[in-house]
N, C-alpha and C positions, 0 to 999 in steps of 0.2 A: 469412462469415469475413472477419475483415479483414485488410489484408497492407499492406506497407513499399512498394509503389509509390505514387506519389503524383506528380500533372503539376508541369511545370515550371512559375515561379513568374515572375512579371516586379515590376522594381521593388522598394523596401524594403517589409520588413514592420513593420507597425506593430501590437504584440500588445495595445496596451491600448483598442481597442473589443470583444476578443472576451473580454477577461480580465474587464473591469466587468459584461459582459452576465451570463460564469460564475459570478460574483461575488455580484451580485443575485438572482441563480437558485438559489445558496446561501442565501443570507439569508433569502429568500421560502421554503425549504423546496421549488422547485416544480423540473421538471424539462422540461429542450429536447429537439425531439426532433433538431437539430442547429444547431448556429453556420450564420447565414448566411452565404452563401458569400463574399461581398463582403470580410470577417472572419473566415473559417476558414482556420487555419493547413494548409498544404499539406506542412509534412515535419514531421520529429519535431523537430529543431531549433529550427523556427516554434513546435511544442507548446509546447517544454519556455521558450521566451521569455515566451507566454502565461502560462504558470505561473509564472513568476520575477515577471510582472506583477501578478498575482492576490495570490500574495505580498508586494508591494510595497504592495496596493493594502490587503489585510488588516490589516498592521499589527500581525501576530501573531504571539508568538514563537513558533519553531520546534524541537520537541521531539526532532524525529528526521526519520528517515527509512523510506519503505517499497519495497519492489520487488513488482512484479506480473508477472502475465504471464508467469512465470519458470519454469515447469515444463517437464518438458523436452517434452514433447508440443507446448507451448502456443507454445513458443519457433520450434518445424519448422514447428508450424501456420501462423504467422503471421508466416514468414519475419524475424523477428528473431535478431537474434546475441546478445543479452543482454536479463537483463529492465529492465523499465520503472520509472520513480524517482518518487515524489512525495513532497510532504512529510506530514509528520505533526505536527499542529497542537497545543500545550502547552492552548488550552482545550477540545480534543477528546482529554483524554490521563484516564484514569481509573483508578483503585484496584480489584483485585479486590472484589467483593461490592458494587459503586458499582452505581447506577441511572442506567443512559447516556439520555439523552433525543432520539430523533430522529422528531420531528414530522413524520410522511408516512407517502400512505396505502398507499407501493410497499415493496413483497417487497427485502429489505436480503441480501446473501451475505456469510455468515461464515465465516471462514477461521480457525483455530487456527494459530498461528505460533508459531516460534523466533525470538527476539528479541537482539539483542548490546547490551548498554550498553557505551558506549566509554568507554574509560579515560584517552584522551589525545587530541590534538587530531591529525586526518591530512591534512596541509596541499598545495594542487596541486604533483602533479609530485612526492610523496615520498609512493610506495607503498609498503608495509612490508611485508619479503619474509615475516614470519609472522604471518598477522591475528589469530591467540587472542592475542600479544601486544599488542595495542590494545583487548583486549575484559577492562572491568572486571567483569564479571555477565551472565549470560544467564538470561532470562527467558520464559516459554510467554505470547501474549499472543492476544485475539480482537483482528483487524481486523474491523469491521464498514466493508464497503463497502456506498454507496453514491451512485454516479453521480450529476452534473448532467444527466446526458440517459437520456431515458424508458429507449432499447435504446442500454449502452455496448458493444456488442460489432457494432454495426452504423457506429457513426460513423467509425472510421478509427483510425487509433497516433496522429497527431499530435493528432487535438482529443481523444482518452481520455488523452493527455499534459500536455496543454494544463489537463485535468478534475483534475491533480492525482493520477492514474490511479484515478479512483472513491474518494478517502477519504474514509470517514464519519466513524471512532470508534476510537480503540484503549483497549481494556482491558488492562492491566498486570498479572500474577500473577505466581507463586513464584518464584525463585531457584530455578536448577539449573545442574548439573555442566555446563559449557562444553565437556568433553570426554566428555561421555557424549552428546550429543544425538540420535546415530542410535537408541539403547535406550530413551530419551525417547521418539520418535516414535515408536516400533514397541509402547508400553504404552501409547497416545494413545486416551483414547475420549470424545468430544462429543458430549454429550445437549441436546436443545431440549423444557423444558418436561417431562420426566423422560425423553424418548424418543430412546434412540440415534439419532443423524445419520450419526456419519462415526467413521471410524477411519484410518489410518495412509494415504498415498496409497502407490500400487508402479506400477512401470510406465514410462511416459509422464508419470505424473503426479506423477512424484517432482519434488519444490524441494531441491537443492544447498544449504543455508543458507551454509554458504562462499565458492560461486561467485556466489552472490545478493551479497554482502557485495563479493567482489570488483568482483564490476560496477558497484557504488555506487561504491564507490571511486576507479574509472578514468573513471566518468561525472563525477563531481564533479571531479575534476581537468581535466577538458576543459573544463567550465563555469566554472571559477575559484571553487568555494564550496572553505570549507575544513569540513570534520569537526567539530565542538567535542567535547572531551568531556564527559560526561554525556547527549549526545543517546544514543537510544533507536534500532536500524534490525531493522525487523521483515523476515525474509528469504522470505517468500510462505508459502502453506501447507502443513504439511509433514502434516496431517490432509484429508481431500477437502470440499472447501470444498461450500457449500449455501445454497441461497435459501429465503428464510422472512418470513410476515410481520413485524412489527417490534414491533407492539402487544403490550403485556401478556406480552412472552419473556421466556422464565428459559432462561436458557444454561450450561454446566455442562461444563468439560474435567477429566477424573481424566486423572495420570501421573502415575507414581515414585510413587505415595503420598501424593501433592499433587491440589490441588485448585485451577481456577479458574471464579471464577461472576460474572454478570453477570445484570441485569434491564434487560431493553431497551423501551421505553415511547414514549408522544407529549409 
């Protein structure tokens, strides 16, 4: 289990030897089994610098946003007060019925989300006392994570921060009612390859799509980025997420009467 303590730190941190290493470990397809420590960021703060790096370093525009980790189980677990942010990459961003391509030989966890497209731009320090009014469209999309490092649930909050928080892939499906979403999730069934996975989470393992949203919101504002609208922020999984190989999947969410599909490949 991993948890928000983390030793004290001496000196500046410097995020871009651990961001180029994340970077190329990307690119290569291959997977660490941690940031050396010389270079591994020690808070979530250090994480989220890394990341800002990686993005720098990318050069890639930025589609949206995702939240992880945000269940509420997941949240007690791992002694966090909100969930975790990373970006979501515009040539990692896909059309329902699209064949996503991610070359590797490791087990990928997929998650069915509720997704907010923004309709206006939500700029630091002007939170907006009603978030459906910033929200032009919401959409059911597959995150497909998968981690720079072999075990991301072993390495710590700041370097699976740092990782972007595990983003592989987003698939983009239907249009649906913004204020229907809890009756959405509750008619949510994900098949892999024709075979039921997953259905609705309860519990512990429910994702607040709103509260997810909000903490994007008030994290972005502490870090100085601003919102744009048109980005995409995917609010964790609101179906129970599941690890599968990656090869040769056909993925498949029904709700409302809708359908989202995906074929996942090398």
């Amino acid at each position: 289990m991993m948890t928000s303590t983390t030793p004290p730190t001496t000196g500046a941190f410097d995020p871009t030897p651990a961001a180029a290493l994340l970077l190329s470990t990307w690119r290569d397809h291959g997977a660490l089994q941690a940031l050396p420590e010389a270079i591994r960021p020690r808070t979530l703060d250090e994480g989220y610098d890394v990341q800002d790096a990686v993005a720098a370093l990318r050069k890639d525009a930025v589609a949206g946003w995702k939240l992880g980790v945000g269940s509420i189980g997941a949240l007690k677990q791992g002694g966090l007060t909100r969930p975790l942010v990373g970006r979501v990459y515009e040539k990692l961003v896909y059309a329902s019925d699209s064949v996503v391509s991610l070359p590797t030989g490791r087990p990928l966890t997929v998650e069915c989300e509720i997704a907010f497209v923004l309709g206006q731009d939500i700029e630091p320090g002007k939170e907006p006392g009603r978030l459906s009014d910033t929200v032009a469209a919401t959409r059911v999309t597959f995150e497909l994570v998968l981690s720079r490092f072999q075990n991301r649930r072993a390495v710590g909050w700041p370097s699976f921060a740092a990782d972007g928080v595990g983003f592989g892939a987003l698939v983009v499906g239907p249009e649906v009612d913004t204020h229907g979403i809890d009756e959405i999730a509750q008619s949510m069934v994900v098949l892999a390859n024709g075979v039921e996975r997953a259905r609705v989470a309860k519990g512990d393992d429910v994702t607040l799509p709103w509260e997810s949203f909000r903490a994007l919101v008030r994290h972005a504002s502490e870090r100085g980025y601003t919102l744009r609208a048109g980005q995409i922020i995917t609010t964790g999984a609101c179906a129970m997420p599941f690890d599968i190989a990656a090869g040769g999947l056909q993925l498949e969410a029904r709700f409302d009467g809708k359908v989202l599909r995906a074929t996942v490949g090398d």
